[in-house]
C-alpha positions in Angstrom: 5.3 4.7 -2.8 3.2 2.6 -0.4 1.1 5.8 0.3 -2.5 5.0 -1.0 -5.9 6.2 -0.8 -7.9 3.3 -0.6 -10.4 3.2 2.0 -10.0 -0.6 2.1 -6.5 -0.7 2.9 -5.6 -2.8 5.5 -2.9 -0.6 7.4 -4.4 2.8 8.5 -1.6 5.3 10.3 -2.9 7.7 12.5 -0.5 10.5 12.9 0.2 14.4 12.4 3.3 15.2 10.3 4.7 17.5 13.6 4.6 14.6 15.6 5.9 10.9 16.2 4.0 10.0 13.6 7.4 10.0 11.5 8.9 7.5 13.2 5.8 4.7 12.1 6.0 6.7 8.6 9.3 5.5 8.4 8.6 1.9 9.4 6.0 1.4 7.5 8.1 2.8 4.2 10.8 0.2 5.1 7.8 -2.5 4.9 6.9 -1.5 1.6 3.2 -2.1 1.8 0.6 -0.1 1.1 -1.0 2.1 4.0 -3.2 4.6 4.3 -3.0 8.1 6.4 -5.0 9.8 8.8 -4.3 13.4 9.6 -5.2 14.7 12.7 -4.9 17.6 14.2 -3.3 18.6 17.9 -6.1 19.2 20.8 -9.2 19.1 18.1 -9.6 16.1 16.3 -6.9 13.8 18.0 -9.5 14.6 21.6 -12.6 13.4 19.2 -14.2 10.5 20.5 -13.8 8.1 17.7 -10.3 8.7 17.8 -9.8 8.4 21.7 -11.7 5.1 21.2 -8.9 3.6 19.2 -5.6 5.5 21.5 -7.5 6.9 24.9 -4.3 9.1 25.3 -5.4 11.2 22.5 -2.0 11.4 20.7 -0.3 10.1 17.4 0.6 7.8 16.2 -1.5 4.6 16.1 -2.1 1.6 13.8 -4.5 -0.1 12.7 -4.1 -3.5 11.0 -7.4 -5.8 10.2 -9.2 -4.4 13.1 -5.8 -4.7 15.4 -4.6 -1.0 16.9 -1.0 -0.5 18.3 0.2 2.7 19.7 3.3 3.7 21.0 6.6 3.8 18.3 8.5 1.1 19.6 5.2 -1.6 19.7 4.6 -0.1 16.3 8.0 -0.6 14.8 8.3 -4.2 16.3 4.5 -5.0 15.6 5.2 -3.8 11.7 8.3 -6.3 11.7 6.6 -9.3 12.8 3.6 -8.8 10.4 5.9 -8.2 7.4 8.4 -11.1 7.9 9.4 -10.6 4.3 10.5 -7.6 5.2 13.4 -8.9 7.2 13.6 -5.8 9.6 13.7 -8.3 12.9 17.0 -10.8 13.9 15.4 -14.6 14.2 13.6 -15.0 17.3 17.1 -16.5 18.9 18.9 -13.5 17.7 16.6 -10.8 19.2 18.6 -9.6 22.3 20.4 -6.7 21.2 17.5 -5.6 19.2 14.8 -6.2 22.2 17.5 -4.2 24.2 18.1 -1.4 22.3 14.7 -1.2 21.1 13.2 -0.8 24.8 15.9 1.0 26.0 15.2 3.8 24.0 11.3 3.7 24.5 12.4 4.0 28.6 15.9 5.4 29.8 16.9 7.3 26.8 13.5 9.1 26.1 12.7 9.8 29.6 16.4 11.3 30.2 16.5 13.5 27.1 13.0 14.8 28.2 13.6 15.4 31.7 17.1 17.0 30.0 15.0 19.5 27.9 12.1 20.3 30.5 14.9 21.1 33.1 13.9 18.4 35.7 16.9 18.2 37.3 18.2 14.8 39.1 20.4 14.8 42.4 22.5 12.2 42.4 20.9 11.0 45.2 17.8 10.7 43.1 19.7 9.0 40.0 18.7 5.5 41.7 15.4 6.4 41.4 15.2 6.9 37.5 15.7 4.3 35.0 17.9 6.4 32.9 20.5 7.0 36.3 22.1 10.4 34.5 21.4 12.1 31.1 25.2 11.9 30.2 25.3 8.1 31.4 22.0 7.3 29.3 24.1 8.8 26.3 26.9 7.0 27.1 25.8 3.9 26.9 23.5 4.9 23.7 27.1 6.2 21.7 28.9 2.7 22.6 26.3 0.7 21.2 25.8 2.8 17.9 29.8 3.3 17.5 30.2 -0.9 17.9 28.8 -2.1 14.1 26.9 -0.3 11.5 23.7 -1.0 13.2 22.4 -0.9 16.9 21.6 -4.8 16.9 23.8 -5.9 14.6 25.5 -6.0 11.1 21.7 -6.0 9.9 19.5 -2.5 9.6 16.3 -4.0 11.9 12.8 -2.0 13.2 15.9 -1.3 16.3 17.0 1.2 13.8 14.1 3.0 12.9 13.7 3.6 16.2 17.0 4.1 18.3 17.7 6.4 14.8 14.6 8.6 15.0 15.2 9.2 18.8 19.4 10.7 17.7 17.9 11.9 14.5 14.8 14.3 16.2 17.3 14.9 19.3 20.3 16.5 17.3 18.0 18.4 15.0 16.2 19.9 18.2 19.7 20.3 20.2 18.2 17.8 23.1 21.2 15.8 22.3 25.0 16.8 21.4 26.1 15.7 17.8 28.7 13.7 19.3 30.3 12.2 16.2 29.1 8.4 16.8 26.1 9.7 16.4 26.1 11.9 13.0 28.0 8.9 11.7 24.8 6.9 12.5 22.4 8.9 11.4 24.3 9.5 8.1 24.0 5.9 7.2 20.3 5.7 8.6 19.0 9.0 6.5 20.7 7.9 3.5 17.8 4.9 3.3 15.6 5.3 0.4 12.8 4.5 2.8 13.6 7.3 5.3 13.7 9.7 2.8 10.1 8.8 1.2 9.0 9.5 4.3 10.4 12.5 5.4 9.6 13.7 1.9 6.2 12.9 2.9 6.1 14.8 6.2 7.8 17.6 5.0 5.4 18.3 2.3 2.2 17.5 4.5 3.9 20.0 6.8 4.4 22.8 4.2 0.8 22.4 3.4 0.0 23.1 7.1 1.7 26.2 6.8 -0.1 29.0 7.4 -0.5 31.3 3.8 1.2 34.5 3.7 
């Protein structure tokens, strides 16, 4: 497990195990390098000024990498790829265009629609030209045809894409902000069968029990 306690290690992960956080979990698992954690905790510690110093919006997660910090899932998941080459969770550089796509697409259209979906912001279709995302059914559309044409989202190789397009279905079927249309179970079956998402979520799960308060 790449999980370590050293307080020289050069990957440090910010994150709460209720939170995104899981998603750079997951990444970093699939690297297979040793990281350290940070817990922090909603509105106390994550508002602290030494953490706002390294992510001003006060939220999880962020890396840290020999004094470089990335925030936000999808820079995280990409960042983690190009550092750990070896890893091979990133097409060659002439082969990124699916996996650019996908992997931005979900950071913008598809978050923003399933958010809007589940804080009941509704969208006129004269206002769909106005959103990136156009329609929550059309965002999810789009999302099914390119998980339903190969085993992964940018291409016949799992890549960083996956981690992340996957924890977006994943999170949203489990939370009912998106249908379990079959494309996408089928997906996330293959994707949660990965010895590196379950460390993780093994991971998270038990550093959420322990946040549990005692009877």
């Amino acid at each position: 497990m790449p999980l370590t306690e050293a307080a020289d290690c050069e990957l440090v992960l910010y994150t709460h195990p209720w939170s995104r956080g899981q998603i750079a979990r997951w990444m970093l698992e699939e690297v297979g390098v040793p990281y350290r954690q940070v817990l922090l905790e909603f509105g106390t510690t994550m508002k602290a000024p030494d953490y706002l110093a390294l992510n001003p919006m006060g939220k999880v997660p962020t890396l840290v990498h020999r004094g470089r910090v990335v925030t936000e899932c999808a820079a995280i998941c990409a960042y983690l790829a190009d550092a750990f080459p070896a890893a091979g969770l990133a097409p060659a550089p002439a082969e990124r265009a699916a996996y650019y796509r996908w992997l931005f697409f979900a950071a913008g259209p598809l978050e923003a629609a399933v958010i809007d979906r589940a804080m009941r912001v509704e969208i006129t279709p004269k206002e769909e030209v106005m959103v990136g995302y156009g329609s929550y059914e059309r965002a999810l559309d789009v999302v099914a045809g390119a998980v339903s044409a190969g085993p992964y989202v940018a291409g016949p190789d799992f890549s960083a894409a996956d981690v992340y397009v996957g924890s977006h279905l994943i999170w949203g079927m489990q939370f009912d902000t998106i249908p379990k249309r079959p494309e996408f179970e089928a997906y996330a079956a293959r994707l949660k069968s990965r010895p590196a998402y379950k460390a993780a979520r093994a991971i998270d799960q038990a550093l959420g029990q322990a946040l549990q308060p005692q009877a």
